[in-house]
C-alpha positions as CSV (number, residue, x, y, z in Angstrom):
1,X,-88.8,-121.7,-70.7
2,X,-90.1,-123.8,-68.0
3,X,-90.4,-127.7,-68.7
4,X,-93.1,-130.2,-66.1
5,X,-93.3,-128.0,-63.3
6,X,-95.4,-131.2,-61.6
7,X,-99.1,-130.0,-63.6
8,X,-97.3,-131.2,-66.5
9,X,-96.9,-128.1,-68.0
10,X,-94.3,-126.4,-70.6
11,X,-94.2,-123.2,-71.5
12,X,-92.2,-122.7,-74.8
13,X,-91.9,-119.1,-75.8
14,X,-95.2,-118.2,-76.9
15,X,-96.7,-121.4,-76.9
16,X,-98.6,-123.5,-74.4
17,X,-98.6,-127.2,-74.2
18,X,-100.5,-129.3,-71.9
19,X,-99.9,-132.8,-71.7
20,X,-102.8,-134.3,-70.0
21,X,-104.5,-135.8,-72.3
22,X,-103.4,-137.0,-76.1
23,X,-104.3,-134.2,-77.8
24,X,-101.6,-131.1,-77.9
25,X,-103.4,-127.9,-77.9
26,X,-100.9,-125.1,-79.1
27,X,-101.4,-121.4,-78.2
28,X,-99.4,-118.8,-80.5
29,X,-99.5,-115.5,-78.7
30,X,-98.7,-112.9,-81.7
31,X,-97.3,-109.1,-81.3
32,X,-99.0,-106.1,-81.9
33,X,-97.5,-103.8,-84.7
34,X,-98.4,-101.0,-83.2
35,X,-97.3,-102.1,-79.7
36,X,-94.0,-102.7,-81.4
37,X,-93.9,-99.6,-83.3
38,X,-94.7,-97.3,-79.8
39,X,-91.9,-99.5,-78.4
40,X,-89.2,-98.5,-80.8
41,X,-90.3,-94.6,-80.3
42,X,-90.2,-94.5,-76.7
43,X,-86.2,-96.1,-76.9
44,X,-85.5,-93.3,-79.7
45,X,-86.9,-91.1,-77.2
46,X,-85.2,-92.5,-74.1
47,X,-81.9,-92.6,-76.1
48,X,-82.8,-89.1,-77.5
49,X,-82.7,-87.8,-73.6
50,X,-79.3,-89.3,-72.7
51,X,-80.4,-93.0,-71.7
52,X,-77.5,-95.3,-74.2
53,X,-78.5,-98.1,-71.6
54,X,-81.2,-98.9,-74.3
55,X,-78.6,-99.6,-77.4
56,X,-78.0,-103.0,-74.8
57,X,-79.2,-105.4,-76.6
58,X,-79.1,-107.8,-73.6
59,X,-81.6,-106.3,-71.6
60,X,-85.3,-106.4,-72.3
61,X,-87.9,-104.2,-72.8
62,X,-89.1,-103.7,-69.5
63,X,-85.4,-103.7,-68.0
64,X,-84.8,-100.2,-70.7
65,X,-88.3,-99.1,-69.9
66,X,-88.0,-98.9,-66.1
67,X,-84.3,-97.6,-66.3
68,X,-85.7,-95.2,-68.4
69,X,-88.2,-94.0,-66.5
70,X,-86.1,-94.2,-63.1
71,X,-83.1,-91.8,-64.8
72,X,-85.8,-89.3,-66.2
73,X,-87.7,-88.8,-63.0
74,X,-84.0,-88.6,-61.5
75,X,-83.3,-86.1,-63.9
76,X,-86.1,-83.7,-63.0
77,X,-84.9,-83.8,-59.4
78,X,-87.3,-86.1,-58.1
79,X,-86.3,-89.3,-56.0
80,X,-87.2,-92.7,-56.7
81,X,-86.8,-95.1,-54.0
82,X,-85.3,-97.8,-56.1
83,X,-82.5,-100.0,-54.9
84,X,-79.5,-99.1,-57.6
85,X,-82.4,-97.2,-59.5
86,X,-83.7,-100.6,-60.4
87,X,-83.0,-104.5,-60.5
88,X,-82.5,-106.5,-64.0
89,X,-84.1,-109.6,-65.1
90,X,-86.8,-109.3,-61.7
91,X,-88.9,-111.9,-61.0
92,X,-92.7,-111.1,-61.4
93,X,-93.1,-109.8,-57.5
94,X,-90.4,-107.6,-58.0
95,X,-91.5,-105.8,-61.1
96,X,-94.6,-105.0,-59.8
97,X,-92.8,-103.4,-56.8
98,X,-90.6,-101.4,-58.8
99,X,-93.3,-100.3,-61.2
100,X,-96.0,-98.9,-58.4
101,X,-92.7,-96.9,-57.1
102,X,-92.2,-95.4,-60.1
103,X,-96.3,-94.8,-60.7
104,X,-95.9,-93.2,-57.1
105,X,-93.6,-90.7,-58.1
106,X,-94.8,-89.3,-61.4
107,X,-98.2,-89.3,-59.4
108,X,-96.0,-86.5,-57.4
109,X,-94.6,-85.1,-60.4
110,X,-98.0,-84.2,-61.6
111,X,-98.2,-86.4,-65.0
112,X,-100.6,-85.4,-67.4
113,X,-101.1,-88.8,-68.5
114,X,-102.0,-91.7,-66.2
115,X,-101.2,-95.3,-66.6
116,X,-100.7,-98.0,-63.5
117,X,-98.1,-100.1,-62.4
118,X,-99.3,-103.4,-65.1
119,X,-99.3,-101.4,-68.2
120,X,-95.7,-100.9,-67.3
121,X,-95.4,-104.3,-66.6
122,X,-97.0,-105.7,-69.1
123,X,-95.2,-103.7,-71.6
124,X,-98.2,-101.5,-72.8
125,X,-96.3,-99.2,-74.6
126,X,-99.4,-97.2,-76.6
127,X,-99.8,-96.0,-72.6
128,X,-96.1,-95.7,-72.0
129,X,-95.1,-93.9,-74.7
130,X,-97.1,-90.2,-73.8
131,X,-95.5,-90.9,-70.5
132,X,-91.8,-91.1,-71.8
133,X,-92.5,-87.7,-73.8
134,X,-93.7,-85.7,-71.3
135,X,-90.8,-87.2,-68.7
136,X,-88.4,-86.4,-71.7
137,X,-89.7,-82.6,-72.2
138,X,-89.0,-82.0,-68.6
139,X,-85.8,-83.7,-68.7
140,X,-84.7,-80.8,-71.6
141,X,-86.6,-78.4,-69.6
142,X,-84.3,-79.0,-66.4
143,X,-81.1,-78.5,-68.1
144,X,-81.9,-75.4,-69.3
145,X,-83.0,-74.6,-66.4
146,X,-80.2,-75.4,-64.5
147,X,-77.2,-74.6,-67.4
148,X,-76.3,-71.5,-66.6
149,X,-75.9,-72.6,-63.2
150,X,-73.7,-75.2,-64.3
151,X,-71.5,-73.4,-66.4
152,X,-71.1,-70.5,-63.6
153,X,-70.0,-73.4,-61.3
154,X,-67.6,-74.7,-63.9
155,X,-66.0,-71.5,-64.6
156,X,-65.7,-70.7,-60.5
157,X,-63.4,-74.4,-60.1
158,X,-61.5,-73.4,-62.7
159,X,-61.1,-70.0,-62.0
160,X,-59.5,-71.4,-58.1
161,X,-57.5,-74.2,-59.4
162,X,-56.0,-72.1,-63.0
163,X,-56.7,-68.4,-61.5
164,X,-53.3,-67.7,-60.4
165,X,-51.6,-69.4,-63.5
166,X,-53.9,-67.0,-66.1
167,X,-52.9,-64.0,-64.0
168,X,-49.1,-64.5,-64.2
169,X,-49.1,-65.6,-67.7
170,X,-51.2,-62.0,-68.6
171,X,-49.3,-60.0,-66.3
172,X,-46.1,-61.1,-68.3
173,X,-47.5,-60.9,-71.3
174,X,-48.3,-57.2,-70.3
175,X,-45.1,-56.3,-69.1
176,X,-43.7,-58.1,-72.5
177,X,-46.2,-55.4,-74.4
178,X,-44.8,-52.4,-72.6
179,X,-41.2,-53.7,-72.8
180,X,-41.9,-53.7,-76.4
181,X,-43.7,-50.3,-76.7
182,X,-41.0,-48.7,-74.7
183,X,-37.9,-49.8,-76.6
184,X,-40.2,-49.1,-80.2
185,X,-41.1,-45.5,-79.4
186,X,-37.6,-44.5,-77.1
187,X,-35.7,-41.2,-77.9
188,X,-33.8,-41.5,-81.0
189,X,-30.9,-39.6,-81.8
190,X,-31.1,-37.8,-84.9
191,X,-27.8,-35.4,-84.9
192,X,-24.4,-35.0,-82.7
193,X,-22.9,-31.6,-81.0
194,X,-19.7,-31.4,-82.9
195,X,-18.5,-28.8,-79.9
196,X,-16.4,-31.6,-77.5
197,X,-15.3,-29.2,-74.9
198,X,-17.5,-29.6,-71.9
199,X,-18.4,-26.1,-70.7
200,X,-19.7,-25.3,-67.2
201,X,-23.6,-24.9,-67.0
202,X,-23.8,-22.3,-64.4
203,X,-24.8,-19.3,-66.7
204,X,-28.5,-19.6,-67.5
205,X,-27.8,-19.1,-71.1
206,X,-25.5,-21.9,-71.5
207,X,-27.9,-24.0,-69.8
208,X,-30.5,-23.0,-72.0
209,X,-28.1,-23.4,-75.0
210,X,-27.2,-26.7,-74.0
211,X,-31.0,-27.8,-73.6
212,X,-31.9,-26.7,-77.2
213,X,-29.0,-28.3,-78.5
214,X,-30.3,-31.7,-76.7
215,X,-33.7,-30.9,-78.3
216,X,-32.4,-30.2,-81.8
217,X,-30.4,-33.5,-81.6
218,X,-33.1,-35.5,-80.7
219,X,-35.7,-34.9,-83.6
220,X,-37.9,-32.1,-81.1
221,X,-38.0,-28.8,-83.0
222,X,-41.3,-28.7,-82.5
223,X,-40.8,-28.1,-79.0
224,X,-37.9,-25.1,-79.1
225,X,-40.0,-23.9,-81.6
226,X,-42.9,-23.6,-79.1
227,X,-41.2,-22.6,-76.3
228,X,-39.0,-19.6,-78.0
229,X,-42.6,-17.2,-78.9
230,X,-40.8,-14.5,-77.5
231,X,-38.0,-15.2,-79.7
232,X,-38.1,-12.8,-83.1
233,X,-36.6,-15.6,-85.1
234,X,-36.7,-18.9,-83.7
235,X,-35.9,-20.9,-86.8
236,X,-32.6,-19.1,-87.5
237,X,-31.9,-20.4,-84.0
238,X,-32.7,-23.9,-84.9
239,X,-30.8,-23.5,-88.3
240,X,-27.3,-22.1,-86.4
241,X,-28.0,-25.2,-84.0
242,X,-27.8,-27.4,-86.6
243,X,-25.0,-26.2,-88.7
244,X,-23.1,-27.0,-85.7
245,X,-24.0,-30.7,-86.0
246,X,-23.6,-34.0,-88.0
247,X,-26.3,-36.1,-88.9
248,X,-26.2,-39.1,-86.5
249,X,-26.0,-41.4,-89.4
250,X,-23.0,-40.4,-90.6
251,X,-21.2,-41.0,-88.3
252,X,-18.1,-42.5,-90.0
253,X,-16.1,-38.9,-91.5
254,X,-14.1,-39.1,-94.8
255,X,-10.8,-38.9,-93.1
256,X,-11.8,-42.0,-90.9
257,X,-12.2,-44.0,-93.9
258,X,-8.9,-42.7,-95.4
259,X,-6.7,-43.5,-92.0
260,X,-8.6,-47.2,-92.6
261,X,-7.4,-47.2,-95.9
262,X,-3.9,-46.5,-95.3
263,X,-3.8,-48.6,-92.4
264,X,-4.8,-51.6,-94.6
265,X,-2.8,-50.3,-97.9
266,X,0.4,-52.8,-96.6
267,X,-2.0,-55.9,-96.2
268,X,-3.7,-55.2,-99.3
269,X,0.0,-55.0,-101.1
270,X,1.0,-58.0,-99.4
271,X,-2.0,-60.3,-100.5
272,X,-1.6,-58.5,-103.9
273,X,2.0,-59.8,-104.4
274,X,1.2,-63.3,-102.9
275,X,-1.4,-63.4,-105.9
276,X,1.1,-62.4,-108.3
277,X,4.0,-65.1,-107.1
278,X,1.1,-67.7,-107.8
279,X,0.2,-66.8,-110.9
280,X,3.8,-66.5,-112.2
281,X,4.4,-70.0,-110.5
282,X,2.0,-71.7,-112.1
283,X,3.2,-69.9,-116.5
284,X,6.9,-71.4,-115.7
């Protein structure tokens, strides 16, 4: 609003008064639908690209609008030679400055559409809006563009600041795993020599004895069996073997559970008699 700027002038939103002479002539300057329709596409748009300076309700339409433009042509890798991409609230001078800038660059850009530094000052948005949409396609267009390069980039930081960790944290896991693998599937012993004397290994047929025994104890009859072809009857070998063995899981005999029992027979008559003192206590 500016109030008798010395030609006795006010300007009063959209009206116009002059107050020269008695009579008030009023001027009502009224908005175009479709100029406000094209105006609330090219914000979707804008907003649609990544611009949320737009949902400000603050700033005005040619404040969002030049933004807009600015970021998009910034987007495609172009430079605009805007101070802080551009100034809010400008006066007149300095809108028309920043809109032949921005003219200047889509002009290098190659825009399909043309429109001139006062249809984007004067907020002609039927000729703004085909410019938004093709500055908005090439804004999509970039990123895919330049995605993959992106992400590679992305992955290579984090691969030199987290590389080491990943590797120590899978190489334990792995050695965890094998751990694991190793005690699962280790030699198991399925029967014990009853023979305890220790005889000397320096005939080759107690060595070979003594190697089928540790076969036959260990669940691999398989193996003996394979080995002893020459042999006429290798499972009577494996047979006499094992007669002179106990199965590993029994290892506790009969007469160790006897000698247990006869160790404990004097505590078990001791509590037994304790008992029967109590009960006879407690009839008188």
């Amino acid at each position: 609003m500016c109030k008798d700027t010395g030609e006795n002038w006010i300007f009063d939103n959209c009206r116009v008064r002059y107050r020269g002479y008695t009579r008030i002539t009023v001027f009502d300057v009224r908005e175009d639908p479709e100029q406000k329709a094209k105006c609330d596409e090219t914000m979707e748009l804008l907003l649609a690209a990544g611009y949320f300076r737009v949902r400000i309700k603050g700033l005005s339409d040619f404040d969002k609008v030049v933004g807009g433009l600015a970021w998009s042509t910034q987007a495609c890798n172009f430079a605009v030679d805007i101070d802080v991409l551009y100034q809010e609230n400008a006066i007149l001078g300095q809108k028309i400055a920043l809109t032949e800038r921005i003219v200047l660059v889509l002009s290098r850009m190659k825009c399909p559409h043309a429109i001139g530094p006062h249809q984007i000052q004067g907020g002609d948005f039927i000729h703004i809006f085909p410019v938004v949409q093709w500055l908005v396609k090439r804004v999509f267009e970039r990123r895919a563009d330049i995605g993959d390069l992106n992400r590679a980039y992305a992955l290579n930081q984090y691969v030199k600041q987290f590389g080491e960790l990943i590797d120590d944290t899978k190489s334990t896991s792995f050695k965890e795993n094998v751990e694991d693998i190793r005690i699962r599937h280790r030699p198991k012993r399925r029967y014990r020599c009853l023979d305890s004397k220790k005889k000397r290994l320096n005939n080759i047929d107690e060595r070979r004895k003594r190697i089928h025994s540790t076969l036959v104890e260990f669940g691999q009859m398989h193996q003996l069996l394979d080995t002893s072809a020459g042999n006429e009857k290798p499972q009577q070998d494996v047979d006499a073997l094992i007669k002179n063995m106990i199965d590993e899981k029994s290892k506790i005999t009969t007469q160790i559970v006897n000698s247990l029992v006869n160790q404990q027979q004097d505590t078990l008559r001791g509590i037994i008699e304790d008992f029967e003192e109590k009960v006879n206590n407690k009839k008188i």
